[in-house]
FIBA-357791 format. One record per residue (C-alpha): residue number from 0; residue in three letters; x, y, z negated. Coordinates in Angstrom, 1 decimal. Each point is the difference from the previous one (the first is absolute). Last residue first. Layout:
! FIBA-357791
- NUM, ALA, X, Y, Z
...
//
This chain:
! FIBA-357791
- 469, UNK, 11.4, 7.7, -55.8
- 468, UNK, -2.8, 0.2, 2.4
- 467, UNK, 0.9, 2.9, 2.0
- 466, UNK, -2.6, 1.8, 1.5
- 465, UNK, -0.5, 1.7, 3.6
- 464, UNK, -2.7, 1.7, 1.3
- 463, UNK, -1.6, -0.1, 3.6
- 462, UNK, -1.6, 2.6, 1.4
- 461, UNK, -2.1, -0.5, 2.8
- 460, UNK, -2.9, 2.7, 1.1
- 459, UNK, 2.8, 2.6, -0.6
- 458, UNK, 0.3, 1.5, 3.5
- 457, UNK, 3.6, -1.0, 1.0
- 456, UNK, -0.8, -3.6, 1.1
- 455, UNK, 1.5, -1.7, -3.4
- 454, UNK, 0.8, 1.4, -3.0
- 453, UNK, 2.2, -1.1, -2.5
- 452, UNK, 0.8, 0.4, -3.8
- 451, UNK, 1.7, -0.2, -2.6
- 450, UNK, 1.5, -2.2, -3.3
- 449, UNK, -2.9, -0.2, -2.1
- 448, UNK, 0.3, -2.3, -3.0
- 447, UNK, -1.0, 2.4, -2.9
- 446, UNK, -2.5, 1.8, 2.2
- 445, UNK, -1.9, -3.2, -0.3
- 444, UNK, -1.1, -2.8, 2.1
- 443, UNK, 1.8, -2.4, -1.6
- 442, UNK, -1.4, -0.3, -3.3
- 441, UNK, -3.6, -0.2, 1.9
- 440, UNK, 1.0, -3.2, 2.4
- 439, UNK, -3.1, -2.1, 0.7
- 438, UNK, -2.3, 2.6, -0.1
- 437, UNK, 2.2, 2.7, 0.8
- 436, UNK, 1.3, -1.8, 2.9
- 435, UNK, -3.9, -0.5, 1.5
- 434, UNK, -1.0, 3.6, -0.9
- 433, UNK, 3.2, 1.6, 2.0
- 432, UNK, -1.2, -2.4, 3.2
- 431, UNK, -3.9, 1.1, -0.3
- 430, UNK, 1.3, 3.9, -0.4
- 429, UNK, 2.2, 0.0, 2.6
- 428, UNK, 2.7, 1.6, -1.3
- 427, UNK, 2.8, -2.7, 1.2
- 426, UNK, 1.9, -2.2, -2.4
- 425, UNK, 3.1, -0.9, 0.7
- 424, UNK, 1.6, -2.6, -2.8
- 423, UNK, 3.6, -0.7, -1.1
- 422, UNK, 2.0, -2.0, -1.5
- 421, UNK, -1.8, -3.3, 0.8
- 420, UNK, 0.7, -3.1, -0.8
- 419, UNK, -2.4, -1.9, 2.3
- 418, UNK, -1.9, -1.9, -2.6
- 417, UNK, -0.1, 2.6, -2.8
- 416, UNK, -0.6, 3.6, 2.3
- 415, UNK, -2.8, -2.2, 2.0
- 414, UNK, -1.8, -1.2, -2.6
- 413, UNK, -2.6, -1.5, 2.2
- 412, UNK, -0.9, 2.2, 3.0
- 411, UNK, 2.9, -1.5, 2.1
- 410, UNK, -2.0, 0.1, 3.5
- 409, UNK, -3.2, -0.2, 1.5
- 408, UNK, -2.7, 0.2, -3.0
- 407, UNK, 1.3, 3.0, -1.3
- 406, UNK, 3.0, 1.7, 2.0
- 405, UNK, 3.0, 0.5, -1.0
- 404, UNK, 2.8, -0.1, 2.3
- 403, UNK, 4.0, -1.1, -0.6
- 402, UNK, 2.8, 1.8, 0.5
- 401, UNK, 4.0, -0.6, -0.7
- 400, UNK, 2.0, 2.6, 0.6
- 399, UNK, 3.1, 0.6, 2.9
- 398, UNK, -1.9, 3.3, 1.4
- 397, UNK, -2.1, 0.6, 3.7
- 396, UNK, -2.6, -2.2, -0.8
- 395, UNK, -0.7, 1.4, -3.9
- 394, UNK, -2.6, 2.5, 0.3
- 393, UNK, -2.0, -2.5, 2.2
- 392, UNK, 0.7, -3.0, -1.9
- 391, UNK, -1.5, 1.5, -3.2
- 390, UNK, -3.0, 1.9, 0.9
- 389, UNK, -2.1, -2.5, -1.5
- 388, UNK, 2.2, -0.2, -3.1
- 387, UNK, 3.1, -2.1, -0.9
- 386, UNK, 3.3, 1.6, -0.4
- 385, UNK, 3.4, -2.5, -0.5
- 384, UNK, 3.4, 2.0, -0.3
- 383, UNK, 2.9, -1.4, 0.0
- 382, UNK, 1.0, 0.5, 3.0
- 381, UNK, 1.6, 3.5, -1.5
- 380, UNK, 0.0, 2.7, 1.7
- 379, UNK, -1.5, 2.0, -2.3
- 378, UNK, -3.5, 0.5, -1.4
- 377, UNK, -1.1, 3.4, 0.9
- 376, UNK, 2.7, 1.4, 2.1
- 375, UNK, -1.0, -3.1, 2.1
- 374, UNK, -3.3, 0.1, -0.2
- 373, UNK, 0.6, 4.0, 1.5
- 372, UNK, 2.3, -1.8, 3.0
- 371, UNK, -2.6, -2.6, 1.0
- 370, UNK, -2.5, 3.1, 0.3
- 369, UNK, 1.5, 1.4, 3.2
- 368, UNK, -1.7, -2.8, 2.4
- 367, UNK, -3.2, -0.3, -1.3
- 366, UNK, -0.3, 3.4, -0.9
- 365, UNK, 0.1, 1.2, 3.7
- 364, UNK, -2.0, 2.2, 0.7
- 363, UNK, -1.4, 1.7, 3.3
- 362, UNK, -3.3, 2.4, -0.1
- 361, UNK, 1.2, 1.6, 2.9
- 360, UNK, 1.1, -3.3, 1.7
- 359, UNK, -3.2, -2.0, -0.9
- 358, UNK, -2.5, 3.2, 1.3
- 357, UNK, 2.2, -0.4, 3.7
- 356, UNK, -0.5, -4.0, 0.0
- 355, UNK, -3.9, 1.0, -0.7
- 354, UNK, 0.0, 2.7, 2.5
- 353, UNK, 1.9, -2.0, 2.4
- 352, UNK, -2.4, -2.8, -0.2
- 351, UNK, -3.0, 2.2, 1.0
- 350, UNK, 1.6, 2.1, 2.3
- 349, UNK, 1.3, -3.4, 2.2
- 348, UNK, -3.5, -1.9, -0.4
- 347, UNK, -1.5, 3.3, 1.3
- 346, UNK, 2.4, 0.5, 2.7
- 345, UNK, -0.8, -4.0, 1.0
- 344, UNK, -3.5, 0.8, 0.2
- 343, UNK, 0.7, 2.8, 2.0
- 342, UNK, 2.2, -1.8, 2.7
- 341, UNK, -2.7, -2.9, 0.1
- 340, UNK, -2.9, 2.5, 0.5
- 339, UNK, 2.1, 1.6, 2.5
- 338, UNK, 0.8, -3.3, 2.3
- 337, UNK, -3.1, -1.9, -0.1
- 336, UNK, -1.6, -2.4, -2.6
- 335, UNK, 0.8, -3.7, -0.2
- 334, UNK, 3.8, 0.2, -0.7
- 333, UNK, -0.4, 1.8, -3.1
- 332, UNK, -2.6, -2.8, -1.3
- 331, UNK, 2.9, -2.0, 0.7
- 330, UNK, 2.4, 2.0, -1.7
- 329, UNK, -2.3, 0.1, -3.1
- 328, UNK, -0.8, -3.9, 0.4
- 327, UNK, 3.8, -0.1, -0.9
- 326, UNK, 0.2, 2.6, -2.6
- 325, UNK, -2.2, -2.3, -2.1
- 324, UNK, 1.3, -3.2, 0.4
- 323, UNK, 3.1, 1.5, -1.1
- 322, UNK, -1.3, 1.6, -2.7
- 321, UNK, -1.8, -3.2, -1.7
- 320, UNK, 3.2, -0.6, -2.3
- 319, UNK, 0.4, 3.3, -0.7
- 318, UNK, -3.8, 0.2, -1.5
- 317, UNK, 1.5, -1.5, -2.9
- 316, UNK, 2.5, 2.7, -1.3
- 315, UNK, -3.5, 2.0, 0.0
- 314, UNK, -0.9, -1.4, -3.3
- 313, UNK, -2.8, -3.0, -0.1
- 312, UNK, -0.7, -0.9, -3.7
- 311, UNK, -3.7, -1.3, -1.0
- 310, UNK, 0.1, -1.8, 3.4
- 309, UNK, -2.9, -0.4, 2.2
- 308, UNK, 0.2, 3.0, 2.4
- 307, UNK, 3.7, -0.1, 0.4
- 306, UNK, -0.2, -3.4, 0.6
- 305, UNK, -2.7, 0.0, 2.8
- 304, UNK, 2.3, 2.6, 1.8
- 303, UNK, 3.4, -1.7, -0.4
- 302, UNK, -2.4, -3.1, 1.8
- 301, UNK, -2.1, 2.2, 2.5
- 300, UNK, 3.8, 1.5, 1.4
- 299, UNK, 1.3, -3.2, 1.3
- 298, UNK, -3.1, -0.9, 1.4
- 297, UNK, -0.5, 2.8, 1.7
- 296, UNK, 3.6, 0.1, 1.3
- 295, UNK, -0.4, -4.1, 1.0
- 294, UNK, -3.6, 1.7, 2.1
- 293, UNK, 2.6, 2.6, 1.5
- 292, UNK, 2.4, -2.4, 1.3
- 291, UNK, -2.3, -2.1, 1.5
- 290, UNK, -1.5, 2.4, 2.2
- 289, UNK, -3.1, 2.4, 0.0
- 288, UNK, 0.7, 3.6, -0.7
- 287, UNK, -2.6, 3.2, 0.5
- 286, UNK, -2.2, 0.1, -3.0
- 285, UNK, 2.2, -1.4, -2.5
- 284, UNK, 3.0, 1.6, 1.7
- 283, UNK, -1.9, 3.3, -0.6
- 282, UNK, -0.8, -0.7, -3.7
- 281, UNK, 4.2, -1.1, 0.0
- 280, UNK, 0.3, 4.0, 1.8
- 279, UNK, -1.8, 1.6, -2.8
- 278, UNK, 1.7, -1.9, -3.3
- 277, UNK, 3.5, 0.9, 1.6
- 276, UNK, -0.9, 3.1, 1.0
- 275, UNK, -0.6, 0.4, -3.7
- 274, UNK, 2.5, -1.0, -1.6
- 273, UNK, 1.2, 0.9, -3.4
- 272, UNK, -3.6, 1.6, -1.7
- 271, UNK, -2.3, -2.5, 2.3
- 270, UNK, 2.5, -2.8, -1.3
- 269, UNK, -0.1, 1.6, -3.5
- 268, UNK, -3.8, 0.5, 0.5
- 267, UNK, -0.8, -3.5, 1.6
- 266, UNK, 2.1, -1.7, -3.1
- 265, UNK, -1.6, 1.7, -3.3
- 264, UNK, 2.6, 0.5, -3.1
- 263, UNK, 0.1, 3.6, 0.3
- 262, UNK, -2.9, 1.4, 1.6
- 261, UNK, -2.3, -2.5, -0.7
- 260, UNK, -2.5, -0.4, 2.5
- 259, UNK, 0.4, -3.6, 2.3
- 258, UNK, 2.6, -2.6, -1.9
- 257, UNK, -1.3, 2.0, -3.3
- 256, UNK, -3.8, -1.4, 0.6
- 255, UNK, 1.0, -3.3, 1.4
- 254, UNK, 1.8, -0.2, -3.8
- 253, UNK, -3.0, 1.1, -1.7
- 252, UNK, -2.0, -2.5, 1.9
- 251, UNK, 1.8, -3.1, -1.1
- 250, UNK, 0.4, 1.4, -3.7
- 249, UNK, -3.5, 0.3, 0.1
- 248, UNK, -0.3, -3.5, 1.6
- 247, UNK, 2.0, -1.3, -3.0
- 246, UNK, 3.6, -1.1, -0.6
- 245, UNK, 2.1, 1.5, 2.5
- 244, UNK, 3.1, -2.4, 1.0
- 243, UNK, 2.8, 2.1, 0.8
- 242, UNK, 1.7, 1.5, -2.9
- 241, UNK, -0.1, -1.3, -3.2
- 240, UNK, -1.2, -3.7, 0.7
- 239, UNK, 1.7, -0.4, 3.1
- 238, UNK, 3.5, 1.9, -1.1
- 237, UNK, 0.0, -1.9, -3.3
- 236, UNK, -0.9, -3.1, 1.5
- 235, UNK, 3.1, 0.4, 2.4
- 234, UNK, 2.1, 0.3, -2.9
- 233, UNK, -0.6, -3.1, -2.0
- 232, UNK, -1.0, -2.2, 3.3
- 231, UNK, 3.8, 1.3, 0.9
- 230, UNK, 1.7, -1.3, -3.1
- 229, UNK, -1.7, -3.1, -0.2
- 228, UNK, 0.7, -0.6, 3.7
- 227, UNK, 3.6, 0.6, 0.0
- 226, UNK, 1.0, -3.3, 1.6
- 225, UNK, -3.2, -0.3, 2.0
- 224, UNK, 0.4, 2.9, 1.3
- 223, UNK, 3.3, -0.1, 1.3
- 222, UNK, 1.6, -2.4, 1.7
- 221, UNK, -3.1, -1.9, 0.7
- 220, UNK, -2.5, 3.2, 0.1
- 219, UNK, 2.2, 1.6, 2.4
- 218, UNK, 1.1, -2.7, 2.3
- 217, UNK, -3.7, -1.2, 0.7
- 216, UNK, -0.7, 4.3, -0.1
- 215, UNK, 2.6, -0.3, 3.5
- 214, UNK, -0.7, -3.1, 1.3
- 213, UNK, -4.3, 0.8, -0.2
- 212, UNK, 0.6, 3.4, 1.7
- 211, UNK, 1.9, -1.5, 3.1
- 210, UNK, -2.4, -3.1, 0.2
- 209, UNK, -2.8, 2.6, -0.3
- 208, UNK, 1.5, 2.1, 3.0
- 207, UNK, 0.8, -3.4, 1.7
- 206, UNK, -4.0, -0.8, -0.4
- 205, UNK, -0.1, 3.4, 3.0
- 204, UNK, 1.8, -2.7, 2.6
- 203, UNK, -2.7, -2.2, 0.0
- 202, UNK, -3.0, 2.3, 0.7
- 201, UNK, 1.0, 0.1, 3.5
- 200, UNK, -1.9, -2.9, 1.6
- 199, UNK, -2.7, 1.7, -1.7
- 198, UNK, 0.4, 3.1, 2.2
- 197, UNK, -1.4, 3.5, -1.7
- 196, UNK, 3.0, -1.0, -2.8
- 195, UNK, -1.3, 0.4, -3.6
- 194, UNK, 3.5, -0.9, -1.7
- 193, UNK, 2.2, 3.0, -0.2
- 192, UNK, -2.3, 2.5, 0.4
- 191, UNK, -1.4, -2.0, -2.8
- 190, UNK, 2.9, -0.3, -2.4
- 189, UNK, 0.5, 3.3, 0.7
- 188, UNK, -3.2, 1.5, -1.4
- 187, UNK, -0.2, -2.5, -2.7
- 186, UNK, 3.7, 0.7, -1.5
- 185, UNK, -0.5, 3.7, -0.1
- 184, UNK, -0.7, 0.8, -3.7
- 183, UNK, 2.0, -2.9, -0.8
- 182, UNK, 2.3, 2.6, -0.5
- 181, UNK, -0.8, 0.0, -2.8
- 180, UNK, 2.2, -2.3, -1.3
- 179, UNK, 2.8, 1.8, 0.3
- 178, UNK, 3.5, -0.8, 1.5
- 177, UNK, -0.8, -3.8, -0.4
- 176, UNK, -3.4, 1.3, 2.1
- 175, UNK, 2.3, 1.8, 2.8
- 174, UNK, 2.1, -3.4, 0.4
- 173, UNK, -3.3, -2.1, 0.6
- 172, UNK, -0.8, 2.4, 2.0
- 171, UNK, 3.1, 0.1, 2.1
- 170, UNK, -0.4, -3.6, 0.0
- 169, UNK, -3.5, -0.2, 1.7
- 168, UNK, 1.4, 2.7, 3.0
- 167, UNK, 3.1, -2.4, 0.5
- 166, UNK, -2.3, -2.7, 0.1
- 165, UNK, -1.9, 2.4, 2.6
- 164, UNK, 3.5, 0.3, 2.1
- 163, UNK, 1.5, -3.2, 0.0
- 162, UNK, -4.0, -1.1, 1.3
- 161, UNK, -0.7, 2.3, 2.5
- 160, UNK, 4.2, -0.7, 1.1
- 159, UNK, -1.1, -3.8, 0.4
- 158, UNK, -2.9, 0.7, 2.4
- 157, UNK, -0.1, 3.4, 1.1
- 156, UNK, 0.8, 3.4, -0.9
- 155, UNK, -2.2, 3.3, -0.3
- 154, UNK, -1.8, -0.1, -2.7
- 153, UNK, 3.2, -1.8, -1.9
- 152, UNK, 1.9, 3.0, 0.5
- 151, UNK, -3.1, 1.8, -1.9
- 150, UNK, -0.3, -2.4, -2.6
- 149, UNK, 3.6, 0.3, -0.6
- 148, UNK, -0.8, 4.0, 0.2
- 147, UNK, -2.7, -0.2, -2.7
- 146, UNK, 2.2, -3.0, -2.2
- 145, UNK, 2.8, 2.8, -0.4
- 144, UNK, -2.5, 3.1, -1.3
- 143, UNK, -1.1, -2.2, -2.5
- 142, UNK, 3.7, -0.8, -0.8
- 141, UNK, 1.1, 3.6, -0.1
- 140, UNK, -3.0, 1.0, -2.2
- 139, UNK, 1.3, -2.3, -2.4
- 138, UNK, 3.3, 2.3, -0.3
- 137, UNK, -1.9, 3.4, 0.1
- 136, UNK, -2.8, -1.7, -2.6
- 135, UNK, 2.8, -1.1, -3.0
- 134, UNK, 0.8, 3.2, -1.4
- 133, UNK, 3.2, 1.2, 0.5
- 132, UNK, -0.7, 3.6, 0.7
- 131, UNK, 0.8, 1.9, 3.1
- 130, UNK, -2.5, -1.8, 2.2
- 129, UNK, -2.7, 1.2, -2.3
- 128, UNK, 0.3, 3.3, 1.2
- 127, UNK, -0.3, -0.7, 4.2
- 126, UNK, -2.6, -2.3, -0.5
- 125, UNK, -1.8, 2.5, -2.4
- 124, UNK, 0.9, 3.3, 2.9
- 123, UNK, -0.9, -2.3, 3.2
- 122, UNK, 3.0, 1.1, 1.9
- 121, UNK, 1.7, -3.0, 1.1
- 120, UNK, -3.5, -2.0, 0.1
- 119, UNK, -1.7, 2.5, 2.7
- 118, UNK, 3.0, 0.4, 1.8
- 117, UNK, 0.8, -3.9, 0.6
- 116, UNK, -3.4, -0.6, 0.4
- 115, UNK, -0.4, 3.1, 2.7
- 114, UNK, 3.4, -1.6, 1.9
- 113, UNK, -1.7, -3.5, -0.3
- 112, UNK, -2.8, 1.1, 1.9
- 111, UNK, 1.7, 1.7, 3.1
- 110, UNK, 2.0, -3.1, 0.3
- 109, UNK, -2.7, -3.0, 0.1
- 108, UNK, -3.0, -1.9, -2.1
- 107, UNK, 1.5, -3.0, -0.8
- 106, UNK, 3.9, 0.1, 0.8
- 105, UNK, 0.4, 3.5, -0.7
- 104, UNK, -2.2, -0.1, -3.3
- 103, UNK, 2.7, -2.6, -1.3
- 102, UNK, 2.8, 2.2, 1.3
- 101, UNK, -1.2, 2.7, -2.0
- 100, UNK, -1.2, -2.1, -2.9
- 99, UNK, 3.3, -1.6, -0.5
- 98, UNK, 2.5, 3.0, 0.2
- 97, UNK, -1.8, 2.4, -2.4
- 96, UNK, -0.3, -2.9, -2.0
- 95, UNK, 4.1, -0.6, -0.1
- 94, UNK, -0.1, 4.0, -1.1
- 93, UNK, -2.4, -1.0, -3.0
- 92, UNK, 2.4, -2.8, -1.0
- 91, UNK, 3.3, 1.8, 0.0
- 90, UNK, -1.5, 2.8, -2.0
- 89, UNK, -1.8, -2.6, -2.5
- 88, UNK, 3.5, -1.1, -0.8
- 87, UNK, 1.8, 3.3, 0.1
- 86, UNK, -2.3, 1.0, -2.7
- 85, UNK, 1.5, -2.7, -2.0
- 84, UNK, 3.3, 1.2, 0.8
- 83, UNK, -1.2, 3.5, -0.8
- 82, UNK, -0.8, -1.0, -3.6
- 81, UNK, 3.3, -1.1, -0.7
- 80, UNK, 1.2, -3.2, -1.4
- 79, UNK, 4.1, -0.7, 1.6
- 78, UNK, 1.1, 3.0, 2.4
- 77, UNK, 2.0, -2.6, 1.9
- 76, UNK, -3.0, -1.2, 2.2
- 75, UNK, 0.4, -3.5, -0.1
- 74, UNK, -1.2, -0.7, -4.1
- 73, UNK, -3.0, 2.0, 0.0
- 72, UNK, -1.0, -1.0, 3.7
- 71, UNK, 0.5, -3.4, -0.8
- 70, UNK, -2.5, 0.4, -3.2
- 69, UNK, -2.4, 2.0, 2.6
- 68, UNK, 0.3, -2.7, 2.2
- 67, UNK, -1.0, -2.6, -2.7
- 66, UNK, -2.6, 2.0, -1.9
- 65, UNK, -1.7, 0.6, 3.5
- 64, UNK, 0.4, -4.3, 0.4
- 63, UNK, -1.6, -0.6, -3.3
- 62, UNK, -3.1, 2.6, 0.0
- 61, UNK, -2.3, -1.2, -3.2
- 60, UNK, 2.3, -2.1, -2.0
- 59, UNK, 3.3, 2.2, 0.9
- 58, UNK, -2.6, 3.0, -1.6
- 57, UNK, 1.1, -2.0, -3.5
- 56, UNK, -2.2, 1.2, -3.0
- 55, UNK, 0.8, -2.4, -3.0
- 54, UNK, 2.6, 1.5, -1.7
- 53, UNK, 3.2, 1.0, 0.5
- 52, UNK, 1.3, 0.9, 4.1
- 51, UNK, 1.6, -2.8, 1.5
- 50, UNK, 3.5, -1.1, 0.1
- 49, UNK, 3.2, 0.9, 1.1
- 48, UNK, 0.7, 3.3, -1.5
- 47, UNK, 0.0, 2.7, 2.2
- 46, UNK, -1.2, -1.2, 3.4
- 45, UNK, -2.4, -2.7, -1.6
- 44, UNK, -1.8, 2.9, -2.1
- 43, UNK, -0.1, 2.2, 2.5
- 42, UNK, -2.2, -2.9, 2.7
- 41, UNK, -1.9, -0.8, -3.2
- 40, UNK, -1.1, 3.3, -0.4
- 39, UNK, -0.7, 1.0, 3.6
- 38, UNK, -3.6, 0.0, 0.2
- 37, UNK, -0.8, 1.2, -3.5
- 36, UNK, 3.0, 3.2, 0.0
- 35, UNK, -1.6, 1.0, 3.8
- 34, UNK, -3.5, -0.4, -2.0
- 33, UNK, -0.2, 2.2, -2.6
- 32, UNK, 0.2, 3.9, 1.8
- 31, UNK, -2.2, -1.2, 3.3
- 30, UNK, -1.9, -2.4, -2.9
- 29, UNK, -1.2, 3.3, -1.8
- 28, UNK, -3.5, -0.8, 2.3
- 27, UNK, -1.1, 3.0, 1.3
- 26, UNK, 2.0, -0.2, 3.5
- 25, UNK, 1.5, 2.2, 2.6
- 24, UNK, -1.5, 3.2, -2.0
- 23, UNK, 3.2, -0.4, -2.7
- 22, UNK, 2.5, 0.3, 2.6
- 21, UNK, 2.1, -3.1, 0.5
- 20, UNK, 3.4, 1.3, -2.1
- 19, UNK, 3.0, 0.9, 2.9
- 18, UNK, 3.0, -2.1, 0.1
- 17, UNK, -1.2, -1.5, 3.5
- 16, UNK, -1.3, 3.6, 1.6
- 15, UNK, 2.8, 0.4, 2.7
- 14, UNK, 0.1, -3.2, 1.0
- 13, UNK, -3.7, -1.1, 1.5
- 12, UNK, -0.2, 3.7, 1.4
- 11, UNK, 3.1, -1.0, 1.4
- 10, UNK, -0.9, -3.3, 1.3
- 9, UNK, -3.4, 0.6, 1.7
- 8, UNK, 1.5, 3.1, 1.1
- 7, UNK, 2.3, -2.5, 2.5
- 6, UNK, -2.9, -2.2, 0.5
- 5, UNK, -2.0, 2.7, 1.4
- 4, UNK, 3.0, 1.6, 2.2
- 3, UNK, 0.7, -3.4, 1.2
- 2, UNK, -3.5, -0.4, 1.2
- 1, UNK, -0.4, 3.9, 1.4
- 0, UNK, 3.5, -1.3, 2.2
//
C-alpha cells in the first residue's frame, strides 16, 4: 500500500508541473531555457518538414536513438510538435527508472532498501525537476539505471542466466553512452562489479558485460560514427575544448574550488542545499555498508563526481545522472541505523524536498508554454518563417517555423542570416550574445528592424528580441 501510494505521487507531482518553466535556482546555466529547443531540433524539424534542422548543428548526431523516439513521439501522438510531447518523453523515462532501480535494489540489497531508493529518488527536488524537461539526462539515466539491476539479476543467477544477464548489464551501457556520452561516467564501476568476481572460476561470465558494451558502441560507431565522423569531431571538439577540458592547473584548481564552496555553481553545496539527508545517510553507508552493491554505487558516483570537479562546465543537469547511485547508498545508509533515526532522516529528506517543490509552485511560470502564441501574433502563422539565434529553437518548438542556433565555434557562426536564409533573428540581452550580432550584424540590430520581444522564466534574466531581416 505506502509503495503504491509513493509511486502514485511520484506520478502526479511528475504531471502536474510538466508545462511549468524549470525555476531559475534549479540551474545557473541558461541551457534549462536553451536546451529543450537544442536537444529536440532535429527530432521537430523531421516531424514538420521532412528533413533536418538548417545548418550545421544536428542534436540527431549527438543522441540518435532519443531524437528517434522523440521524432515517433512527435508524429504518433496526434498533437503533432509540442513541447509537452517532448516532456512526455523524459516523463516516460524517469517513471521506467523509478521502476528499474527499485527492483534492482530489491534483488541486491533487499525490500526495505529499495522502498527508501525508490522514495529517496522520486522526490529528490532536481531529479524530480529535470524529469519534466527534455533534456537528454532523465532518458540516459534510464539506461544507467537498467545495466545496475541487470547486474543485480545477474548477482544472483548462475551459469548461463549470470551471463544473459551481465551482457545485458554491458549493453544497457552501451545504450546509455549513445544516449549521452557521459554517461561513461559509470562505465568503470559496473564493468567491474561486473567482471571482478571473488571466484576466478567466475570471472568469465563478467567479460559478457564487455561483450554486451562492445556489440552495442561496435554498431554505433559503424552505422554511425564513422559515417558522420567529420561532422561529429567538428562539434565534439567544440564541446571539449570550450567546455570540459581545463587548460592550466589554475584553471584545474579553480574548478575543484567551485565543485566544493561556490554557492551557485559549486556541487557539495547544491547537493548539501537539495538533499541533505541524502548526503548524511550515504556518509553513514560509507561507514556502516560493505557489499557489492554499494562499492558499484561508489564507483558510480566517484566518476560524475571527478567530472564535475575537472570540467570548466558542470551544470546541475549533470549530477542527475549520478542520482540514483546516490539515493541508493542513502537508503542503505537508512537501513544501517535504527528505527527513529531512520524515520527522521526520512522527515527531513521529505521537508526539505517539499519545500523546494512547494517554492517552484508559488513562484510557478509558464512562459515556455504561453509564449508560442505572442511569436505568433508577432510574425504570423506563416511557415514561412526562418529565425536563427541562440534562443531560436526554443522559442520556436511549439510553432510551424524554421530555427536554427547560433552559437560561435559550435554551430552556424558564419553568416548565418546569408547561408541559412534567414528572416528573422532572436537575440537575447545578454550583453556577450547582443555584442557578437552587432558585430557581425550592426544594420540589423536596430530599432529600425525590431519586431518584439520575449521573455523567458518570468523574472527578466532572459529576454529575447526579435528582428526582421528584411
Amino acid at each position: 500500500m505506502l509503495l503504491a501510494l509513493i509511486v502514485l505521487t511520484a506520478i502526479v507531482v511528475r504531471v502536474i508541473g510538466v508545462a511549468d518553466d524549470p525555476p531559475m535556482w534549479l540551474s545557473w546555466s541558461s541551457g534549462i531555457f536553451t536546451d529543450e529547443g537544442f536537444y529536440t531540433l532535429d527530432a521537430r524539424h523531421r516531424a514538420l518538414f521532412g528533413t533536418l534542422a538548417p545548418g550545421n548543428f544536428h542534436d540527431r548526431l549527438l543522441s540518435p536513438l532519443l531524437s528517434f523516439i522523440q521524432e515517433a513521439a512527435f508524429r504518433q501522438s496526434g498533437f503533432g510538435v509540442d513541447v509537452l510531447i517532448a516532456r512526455g518523453v523524459s516523463l516516460a523515462f524517469s517513471l521506467l527508472t523509478l521502476l528499474l532501480l527499485w527492483l534492482g535494489l530489491r534483488r541486491s540489497v533487499g525490500r526495505s532498501v529499495a522502498d527508501l531508493g525508490l522514495l529517496f529518488l522520486a522526490f529528490a527536488a532536481p531529479y524530480l525537476l529535470y524529469n519534466r524537461m527534455a533534456l537528454q539526462e532523465t532518458p540516459t539515466t534510464f539506461w544507467l539505471v537498467a545495466a545496475f539491476t541487470s547486474w543485480a539479476y545477474g548477482e544472483s543467477a548462475d551459469g548461463r542466466k549470470r551471463a544473459i544477464w551481465f551482457a545485458a548489464a554491458g549493453m544497457s551501457l552501451g545504450v546509455a553512452i549513445v544516449f549521452k556520452s557521459l554517461a561513461g561516467i559509470a562505465a568503470p564501476a559496473i564493468l567491474i562489479a561486473c567482471c571482478w568476481r571473488g571466484n576466478p572460476a567466475e570471472h568469465r561470465a563478467g567479460f559478457w558485460s564487455l561483450a554486451g558494451l562492445g556489440v552495442v558502441l561496435g554498431i554505433e560507431a559503424i552505422v554511425w560514427t564513422i559515417p558522420h565522423g567529420r561532422e561529429l569531431r567538428r562539434m565534439n571538439a567544440y564541446f571539449v575544448s570550450h567546455q570540459i577540458l581545463p587548460r592550466t592547473l589554475l584553471s584545474v584548481w579553480l574548478n575543484i574550488r567551485r565543485a566544493f564552496w561556490d554557492g551557485e555553481r559549486g556541487l557539495l553545496p547544491y547537493l548539501c542545499a537539495f538533499l541533505p539527508s541524502v548526503i548524511v545517510l550515504a556518509a553513514i553507508a560509507a561507514r556502516r555498508v560493505r557489499s557489492r552493491a554499494s562499492w558499484l554505487m561508489w564507483g558510480w558516483i566517484a566518476g560524475g563526481v571527478a567530472f564535475c570537479l575537472l570540467s570548466n562546465y558542470a551544470p546541475s543537469r549533470y549530477y542527475v545522472l549520478f542520482l540514483p547511485a546516490l539515493c541508493a547508498l542513502a537508503a542503505m545508509g537508512a537501513q544501517s541505523i535504527g528505527r527513529l533515526p531512520r524515520i527522521a532522516c526520512v522527515c527531513v529528506f521529505l521537508a526539505v524536498s517539499g519545500a523546494w517543490i512547494v517554492k517552484q509552485e508559488t513562484e510557478r511560470s509558464v512562459t515556455i508554454f504561453s509564449m508560442p502564441s505572442d511569436i505568433v501574433r508577432m510574425l504570423g502563422i506563416s511557415s514561412d518563417v526562418r529565425m536563427v539565434g541562440d534562443f531560436a529553437p526554443e522559442i520556436c518548438l511549439d510553432t510551424k517555423y524554421t530555427a536554427a542556433p547560433v552559437q560561435p565555434g559550435l554551430s552556424n557562426d558564419d553568416h548565418p542570416v546569408e547561408r541559412l536564409n534567414a528572416t528573422h533573428i532572436a537575440v537575447t540581452r545578454a550583453p556577450k550574445w547582443r555584442g557578437w550580432w552587432i558585430a557581425h550584424y550592426p544594420k540589423l540590430v536596430t530599432p529600425e528592424h525590431f519586431v518584439g520581444a520575449v521573455e523567458l522564466g518570468g523574472d527578466g534574466r532572459y529576454v529575447v528580441d526579435i528582428y526582421r531581416v528584411r
